[in-house]
N, C-alpha and C positions, 0 to 999 in steps of 0.2 A: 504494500500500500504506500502511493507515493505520497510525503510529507505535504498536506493542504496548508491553505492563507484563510483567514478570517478575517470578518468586519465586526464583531459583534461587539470589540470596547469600543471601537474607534469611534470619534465623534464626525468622520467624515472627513475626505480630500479638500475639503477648503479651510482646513487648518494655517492658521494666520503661522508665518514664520520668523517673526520682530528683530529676532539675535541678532549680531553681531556675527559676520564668515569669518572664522578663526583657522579658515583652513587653507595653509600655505602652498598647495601643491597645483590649485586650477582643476579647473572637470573637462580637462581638453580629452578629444579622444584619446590619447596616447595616455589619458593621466588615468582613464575611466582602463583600459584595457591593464596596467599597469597595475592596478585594486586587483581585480582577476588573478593576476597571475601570482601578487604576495597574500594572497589567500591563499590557493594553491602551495604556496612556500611556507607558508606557517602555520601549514591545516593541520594536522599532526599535534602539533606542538598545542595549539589554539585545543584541539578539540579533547585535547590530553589534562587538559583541568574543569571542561564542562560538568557542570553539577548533574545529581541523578534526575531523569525524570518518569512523570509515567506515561502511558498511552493516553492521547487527548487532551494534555496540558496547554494551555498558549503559551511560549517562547516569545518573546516582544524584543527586535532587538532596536538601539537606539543608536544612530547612526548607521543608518545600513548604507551607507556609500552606490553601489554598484551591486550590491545581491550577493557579491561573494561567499561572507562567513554563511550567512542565511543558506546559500547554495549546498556549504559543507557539511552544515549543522542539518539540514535536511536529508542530504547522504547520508550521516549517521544516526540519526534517529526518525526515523521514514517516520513516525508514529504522535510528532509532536503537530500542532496546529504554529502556524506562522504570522508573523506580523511585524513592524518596523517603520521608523521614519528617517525621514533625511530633511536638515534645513535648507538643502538644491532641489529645485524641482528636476534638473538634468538627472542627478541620482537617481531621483524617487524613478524616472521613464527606465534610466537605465537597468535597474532590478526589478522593475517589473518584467522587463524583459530576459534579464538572465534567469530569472525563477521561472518564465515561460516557457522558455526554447529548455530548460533543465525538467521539466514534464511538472515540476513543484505546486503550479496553482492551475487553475482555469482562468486567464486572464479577463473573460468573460463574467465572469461569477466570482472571483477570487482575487482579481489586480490589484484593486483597491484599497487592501489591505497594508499594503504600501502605501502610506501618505508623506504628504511636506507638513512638518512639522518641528517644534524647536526640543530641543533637550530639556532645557529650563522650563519649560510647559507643555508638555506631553499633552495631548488631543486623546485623553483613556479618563474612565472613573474612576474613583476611587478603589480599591483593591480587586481589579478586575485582570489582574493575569498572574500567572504562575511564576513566569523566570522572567527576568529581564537582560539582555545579552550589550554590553560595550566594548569594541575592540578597536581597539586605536583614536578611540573616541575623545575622551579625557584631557587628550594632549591640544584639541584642538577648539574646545568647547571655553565661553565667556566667564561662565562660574560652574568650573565642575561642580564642588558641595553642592548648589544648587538640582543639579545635574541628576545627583546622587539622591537628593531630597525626593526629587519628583520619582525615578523612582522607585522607591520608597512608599511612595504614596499611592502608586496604583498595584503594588505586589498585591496581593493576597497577603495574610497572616502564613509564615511559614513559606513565603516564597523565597529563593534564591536571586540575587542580582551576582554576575560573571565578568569581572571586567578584566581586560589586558593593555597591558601596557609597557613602555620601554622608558630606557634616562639613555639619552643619545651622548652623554659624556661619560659611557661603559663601553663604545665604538672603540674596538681597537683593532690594530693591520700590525704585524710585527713579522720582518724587523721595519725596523724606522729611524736609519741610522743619520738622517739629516736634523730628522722631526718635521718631518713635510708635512705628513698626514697626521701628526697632532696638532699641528697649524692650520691645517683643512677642519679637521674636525671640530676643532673648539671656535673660529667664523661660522662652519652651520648654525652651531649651537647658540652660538648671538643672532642670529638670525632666524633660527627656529623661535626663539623664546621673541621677537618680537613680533610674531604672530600666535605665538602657541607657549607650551609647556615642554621644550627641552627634557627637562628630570621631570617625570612626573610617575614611572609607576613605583619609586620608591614611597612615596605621599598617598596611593590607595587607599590602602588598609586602614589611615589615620582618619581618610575623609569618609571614607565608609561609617567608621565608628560613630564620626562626630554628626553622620546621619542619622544614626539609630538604626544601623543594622548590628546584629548580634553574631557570635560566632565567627568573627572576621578571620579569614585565614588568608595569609600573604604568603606566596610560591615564587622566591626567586629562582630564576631559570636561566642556564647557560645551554641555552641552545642553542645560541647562537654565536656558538664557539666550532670554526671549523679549520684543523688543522691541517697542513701538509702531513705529517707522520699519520692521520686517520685514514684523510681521502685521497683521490688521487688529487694534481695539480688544479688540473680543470675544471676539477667541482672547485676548488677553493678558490679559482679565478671567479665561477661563474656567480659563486655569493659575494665576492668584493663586487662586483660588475652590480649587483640586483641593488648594494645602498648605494652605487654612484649613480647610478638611473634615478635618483628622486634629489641627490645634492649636487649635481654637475648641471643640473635644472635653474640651481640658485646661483651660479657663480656671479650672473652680473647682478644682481641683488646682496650679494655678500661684501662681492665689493663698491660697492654705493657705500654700505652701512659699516662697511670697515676700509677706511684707504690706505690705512698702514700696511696692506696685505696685498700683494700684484697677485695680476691673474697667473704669471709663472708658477709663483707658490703655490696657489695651489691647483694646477697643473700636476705639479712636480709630487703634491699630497695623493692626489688619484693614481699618479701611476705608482707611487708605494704601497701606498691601496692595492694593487694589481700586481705590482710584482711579488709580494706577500707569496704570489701560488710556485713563485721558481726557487726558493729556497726550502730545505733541508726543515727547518724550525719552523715555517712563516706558516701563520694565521691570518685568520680576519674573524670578527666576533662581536656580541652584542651580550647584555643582560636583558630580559624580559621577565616582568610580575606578573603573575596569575592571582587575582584574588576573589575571594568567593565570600558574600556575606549573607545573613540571612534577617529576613520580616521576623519581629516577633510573634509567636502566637497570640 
């Protein structure tokens, strides 16, 4: 039985979406195909801390981008009911469609369960679903707590909320014997944080609590730690290559907002980034949080 979409909390597709776009990446096609494919890359990992559920629960994710986690999450539990918002209407079109062409809903009957909507004010009643799923959300949202409050507010008693997230100053490429690619990495991170939240899944579990969910469990994760002595080269090239495809995006915007930095440098950052895969020792790697909180009864 393939994982269905629901409308039954939702208050409707003409959900006003107020916020503030805290999302630095753009919804060009290349940026919507690119969601895809690091879903795919960190489906695994992503679906390696999801809470238990049972047959016929609603799953509500918040920030559904492009349909992807929703896509995954529906591969792994054929059995859940579906639903999600995005503050882009381009998103919201575009997972409607990847849940379409993935057999997940009847777009006919079932698309609209997909709305535009904001984080900070969820278009749901009051304790009208089961789980609530955030993946990469947090880092880009106006007032996470708020974020986390809302919800909060539509779980059920005894619901689960799932969130994921990264601190992009855990990005390491080694060796790095100039410090090119610490000089790359640490301009993203001024750069991320003046759109977003840089370090943010270490602060979860803190903002969870100060929500009033209970039971908070924080899961740091080095997953995205990939060595030469594990894999071959080419895989380790091909995960350096996957965080340059969303930061080699920013370079004239890095250097706008930093000019003590030429574009050589970090030039010269990316390809240690990549050379990373010819040496003996060489890595490339990240920390990821998994944290799982729960509604009170």
């Amino acid at each position: 039985m393939a994982a269905g979409t629901t409308t039954a909390a939702l208050r409707g597709d003409d959900a006003e979406a107020s916020g503030q776009d805290f999302y630095i990446h753009g919804y060009s096609p290349e940026e919507q195909k690119r969601l895809l494919e690091q879903a795919e890359y960190w489906g695994p990992s992503i679906l390696a801390g999801l809470p238990r559920t049972r047959p016929g629960e609603l799953l509500f994710e918040v920030g559904v981008g492009v349909g992807a986690v929703l896509k995954l999450i529906a591969s792994a539990r054929p059995d859940l009911r579906l639903a999600g918002i995005d503050l882009e209407p381009r998103q919201v079109d575009a997972a409607r469609r990847t849940l379409a062409q993935a057999g997940v809903c009847d777009r006919a009957q079932g698309g609209n369960a997909i709305v535009v909507g904001q984080a900070e004010r969820l278009p749901l009643s009051d304790s009208s679903v089961d789980h609530c799923v955030m993946v990469w959300l947090l880092e880009h949202v106006a007032d996470p707590l708020q974020a986390l409050r809302e919800a909060w507010r539509v779980l059920k008693p005894g619901g689960t909320l799932y969130a994921v997230e990264t601190d992009y100053t855990t990005l390491v490429a080694f060796p790095d014997p100039s410090g090119a690619f610490a000089d790359l990495r640490d301009t993203f991170v001024k750069r991320f944080d003046r759109d977003g939240r840089a370090v943010c899944g270490p602060n979860v579990g803190g903002w969870m609590s100060e929500a009033g969910f209970v039971g908070v469990r924080s899961d740091e994760v080095r997953s995205g730690v990939w060595s030469v002595a594990e894999q071959a080269p080419g895989a380790v090239l091909s995960h350096a290559n996957y965080f340059l495809r969303f930061i080699e995006p920013e370079f004239d915007a890095m250097l706008r907002e930093t000019p003590s930095i030429s574009r050589g440098r970090l030039e010269e950052g990316a390809a240690a980034m990549r050379s990373a895969a010819t040496h003996r020792d060489g890595l490339v790697g990240i920390h990821i949080w998994r944290v799982v909180g729960e509604k009170p009864q």
